[in-house]
N, C-alpha and C positions, 0 to 999 in steps of 0.2 A: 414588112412595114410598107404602108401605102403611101407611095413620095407626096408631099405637102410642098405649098411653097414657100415655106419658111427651112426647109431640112432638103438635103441633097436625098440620094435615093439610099437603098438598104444596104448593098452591098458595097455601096461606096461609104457608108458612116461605118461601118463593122471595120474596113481595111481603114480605115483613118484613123478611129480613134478606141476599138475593142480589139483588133488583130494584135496593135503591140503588147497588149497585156498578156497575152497566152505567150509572146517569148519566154525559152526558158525552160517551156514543159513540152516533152516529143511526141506526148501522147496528144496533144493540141491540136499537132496538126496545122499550127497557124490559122487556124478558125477557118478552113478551104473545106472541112469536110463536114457528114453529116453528123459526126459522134465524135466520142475522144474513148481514150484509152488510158484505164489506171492500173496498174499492177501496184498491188500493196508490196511492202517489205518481206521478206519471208518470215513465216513464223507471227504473222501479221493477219487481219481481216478490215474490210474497210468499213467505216461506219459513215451514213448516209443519213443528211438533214437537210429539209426545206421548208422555209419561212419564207413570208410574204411580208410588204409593206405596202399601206395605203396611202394616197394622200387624202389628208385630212381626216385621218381616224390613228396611223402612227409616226404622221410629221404632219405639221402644215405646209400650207401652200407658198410660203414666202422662204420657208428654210432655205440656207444655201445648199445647192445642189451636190457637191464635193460633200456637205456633210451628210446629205439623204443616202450619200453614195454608200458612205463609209458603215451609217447606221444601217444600212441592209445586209451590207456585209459580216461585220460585228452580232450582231442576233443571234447567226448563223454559227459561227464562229464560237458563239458562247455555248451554246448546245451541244458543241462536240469538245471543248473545255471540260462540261460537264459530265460527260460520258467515259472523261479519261481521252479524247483522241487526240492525237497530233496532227492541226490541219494538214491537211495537200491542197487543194483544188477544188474552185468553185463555177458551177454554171449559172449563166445569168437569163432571167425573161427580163425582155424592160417595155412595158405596157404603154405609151404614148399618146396626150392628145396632142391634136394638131396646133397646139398653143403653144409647143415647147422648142424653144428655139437651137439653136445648132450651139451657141455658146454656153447653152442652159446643157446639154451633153457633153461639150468638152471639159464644164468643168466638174462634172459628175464622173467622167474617164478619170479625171485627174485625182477626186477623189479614192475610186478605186487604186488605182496607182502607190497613190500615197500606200495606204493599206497594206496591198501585196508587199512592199516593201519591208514595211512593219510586222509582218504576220508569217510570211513566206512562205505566200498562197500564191496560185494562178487562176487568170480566166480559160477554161479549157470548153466552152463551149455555151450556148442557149438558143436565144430568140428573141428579137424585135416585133415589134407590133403595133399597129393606131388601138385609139379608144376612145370615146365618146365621155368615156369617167373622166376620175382624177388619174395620176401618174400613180401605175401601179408596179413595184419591184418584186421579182420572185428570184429566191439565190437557194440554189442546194448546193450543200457542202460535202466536200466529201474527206475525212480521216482516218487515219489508221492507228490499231490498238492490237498490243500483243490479244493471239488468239485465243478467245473466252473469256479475254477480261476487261471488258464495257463493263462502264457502271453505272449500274439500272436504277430505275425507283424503287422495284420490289425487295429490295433486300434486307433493309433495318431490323434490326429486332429488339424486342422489350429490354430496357434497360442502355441502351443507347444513348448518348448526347446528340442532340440537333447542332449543328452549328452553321454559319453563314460566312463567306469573305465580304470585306469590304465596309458598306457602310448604307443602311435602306431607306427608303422615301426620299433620294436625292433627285430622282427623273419624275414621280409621280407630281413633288412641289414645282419640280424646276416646267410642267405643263402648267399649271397654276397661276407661274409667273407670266407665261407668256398668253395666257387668257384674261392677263389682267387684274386676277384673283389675291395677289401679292403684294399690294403696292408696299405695303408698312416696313418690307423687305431693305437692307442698304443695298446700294448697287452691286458692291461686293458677293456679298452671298447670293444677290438674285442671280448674275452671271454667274457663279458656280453651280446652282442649281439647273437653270437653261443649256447648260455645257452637258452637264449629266444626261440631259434630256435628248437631246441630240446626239450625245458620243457618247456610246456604252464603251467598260473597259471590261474586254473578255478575258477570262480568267485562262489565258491558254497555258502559260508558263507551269500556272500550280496542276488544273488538272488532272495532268498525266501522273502527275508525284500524286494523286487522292489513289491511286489502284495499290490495294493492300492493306491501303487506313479505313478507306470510308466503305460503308456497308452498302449506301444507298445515296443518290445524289441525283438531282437535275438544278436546272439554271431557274434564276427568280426573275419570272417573265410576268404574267399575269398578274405577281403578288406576293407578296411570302405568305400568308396565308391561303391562299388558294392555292398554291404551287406544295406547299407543305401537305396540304389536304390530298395531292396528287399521291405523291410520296405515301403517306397514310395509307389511304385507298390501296395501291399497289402493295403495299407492304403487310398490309390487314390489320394495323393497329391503328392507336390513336396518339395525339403528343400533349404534349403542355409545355407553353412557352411561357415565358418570365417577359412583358414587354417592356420592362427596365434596363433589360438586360439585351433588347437589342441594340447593335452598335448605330450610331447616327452620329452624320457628320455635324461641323460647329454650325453652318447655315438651318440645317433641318432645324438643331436645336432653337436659335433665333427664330424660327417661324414657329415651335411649339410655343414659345415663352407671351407671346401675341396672341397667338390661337390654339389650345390647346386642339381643339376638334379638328388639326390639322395632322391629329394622332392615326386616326382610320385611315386617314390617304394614305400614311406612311407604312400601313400597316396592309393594308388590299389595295395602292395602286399600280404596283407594277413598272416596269421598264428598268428593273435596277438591274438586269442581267451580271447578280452573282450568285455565285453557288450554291447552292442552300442542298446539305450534306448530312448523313448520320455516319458515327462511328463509336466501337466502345470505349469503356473510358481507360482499357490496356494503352490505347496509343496515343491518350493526349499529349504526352512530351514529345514523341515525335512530329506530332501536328504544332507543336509551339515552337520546337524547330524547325518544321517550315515555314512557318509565317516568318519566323526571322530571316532564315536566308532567301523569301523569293522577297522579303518587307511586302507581304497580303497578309493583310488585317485576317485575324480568323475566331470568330469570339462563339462560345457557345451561348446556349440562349434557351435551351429546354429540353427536354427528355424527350424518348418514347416512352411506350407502355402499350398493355393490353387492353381493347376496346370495353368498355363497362356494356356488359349483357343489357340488351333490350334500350339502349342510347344509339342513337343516332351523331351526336356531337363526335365530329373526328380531333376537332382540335380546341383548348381550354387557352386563352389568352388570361394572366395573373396580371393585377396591376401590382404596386408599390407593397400595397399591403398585405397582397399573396390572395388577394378578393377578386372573383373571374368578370372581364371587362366583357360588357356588350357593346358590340358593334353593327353597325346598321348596313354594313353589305361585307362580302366577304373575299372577293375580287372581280377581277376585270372578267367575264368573258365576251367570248364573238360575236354571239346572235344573242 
């Protein structure tokens, strides 16, 4: 990073406010060298994720810092949730304009911080840097899963149940609110949706408990339908979901009741980082006793099946009626 005069120099902010977070982990190194070192568990492999954040494309520019922290972290974190890993250790980039003040890092340390503590992760290594952009974060994650058993997209098979943790379009409204899009909203639920949008809650606990239920699983980043169509794709079938039947919290509900066409966001906007899983219906009871003992919501919500010859459609959205809902985009992508 190129000293500014608003920030002390690079290896003086690393030992101030990034060195202590790699406390803890040996392979760290206390962030003095040029790499770090993991050994997974024996009987173990490690599984390796990296996500980016932008500013002003997956937070805005006012967010507090502590939470941009945490939201980069978390992403990360849900993706190997959903792979079945048990975090370790995460390296950090943190991209920089010359705008960003020294207090604006300390409290984004702090965020981190917080996290680690919560998740019982470490910082074991990255990179600082200026930039001419917005503030950009890049975190790879790194966890470990008994060996050969990640759990992929490709696996489902015909006759499978879909099902999802938690509760969907809480993050996609809760941008809404904050672009002004919401006002009809009570303050209540608007701050519950806003909170979502900014603090994802990754599903690390369940997981590791999905290896041996679930056939096929990733995190609902871009959308549940888009993310589903992933799943699909990999798997070489098709699904059909029941949209009555996905779970929404009491806020979501209040914004349908006003607008219903706030149905599509909830359905392709993405940021709900939870699980979105298949498995057959041999082990529903044991999935209904995990959701009671980790208390994560886990509701199903549609099948799989065989692709119909010479269709292109991966996924069938049912309303009420069992009549197939058109929708007018189908998720988030990059470019």
């Amino acid at each position: 990073m190129k000293h500014t005069a608003n920030l002390p120099g690079e290896f003086e902010l690393i030992a101030r406010y990034f060195a202590p977070l790699a406390r803890g982990f040996p392979g760290a190194f206390g962030l003095l060298d040029d790499a770090a070192v993991i050994a997974p568990a024996p009987g173990h492999e490690l599984v390796a994720k990296t996500d980016a954040i932008v500013g002003g494309v997956h937070f805005l520019h006012d967010d507090p810092p502590d939470l941009i922290a945490r939201k980069a972290l978390r992403v990360n974190l849900s993706d190997l949730a959903a792979k079945g890993a048990v975090p370790r250790a995460y390296m950090l980039d943190l991209m920089l304009p010359k705008t960003v003040t020294e207090e604006w890092i300390a409290a984004f340390a702090r965020g981190l911080a917080e996290d680690q503590n919560e998740y019982g992760v470490h910082l074991i290594g990255g990179d600082t840097d200026s930039t001419p952009g917005p503030v950009t974060i890049a975190i790879m994650a790194f966890g470990d899963v008994a060996t050969g058993r990640m759990l992929r997209r490709g696996g489902a098979r015909a006759g499978d149940t879909v099902f999802v943790t938690g509760t969907i379009g809480d993050a996609a409204l809760g941008l809404t609110v904050l672009r002004g899009k919401s006002a009809h909203l009570d303050p209540k639920a608007a701050g519950f949706l806003v909170d979502r949008y900014r603090l994802p809650r990754p599903r690390v606990t369940l997981g590791p408990r999905l290896i041996g239920l679930a056939s096929a699983a990733l995190d609902v980043s871009d959308g549940l339908l888009a993310d589903l169509r992933h799943l699909c794709e990999a798997s070489e079938l098709a699904a059909v979901i029941e949209a009555p039947r996905v779970p929404l919290s009491t806020a979501v509900r209040a914004a349908l009741a006003t607008d219903s066409g706030h149905m599509t966001t909830v359905l392709t906007g993405g940021d709900d980082y939870e699980i979105l899983f298949t498995a057959p219906s041999a082990v529903l009871g044991e999935l209904a006793e995990l959701s009671r003992t980790l208390d994560v919501p886990i509701t199903a919500i549609g099948r799989m099946q065989s692709p119909s010859i010479g269709k292109e459609t991966r996924i069938t959205v049912l309303d009420e009626s069992g009549e197939p809902l058109t929708l007018d985009r189908g998720g988030w992508t990059h470019f």
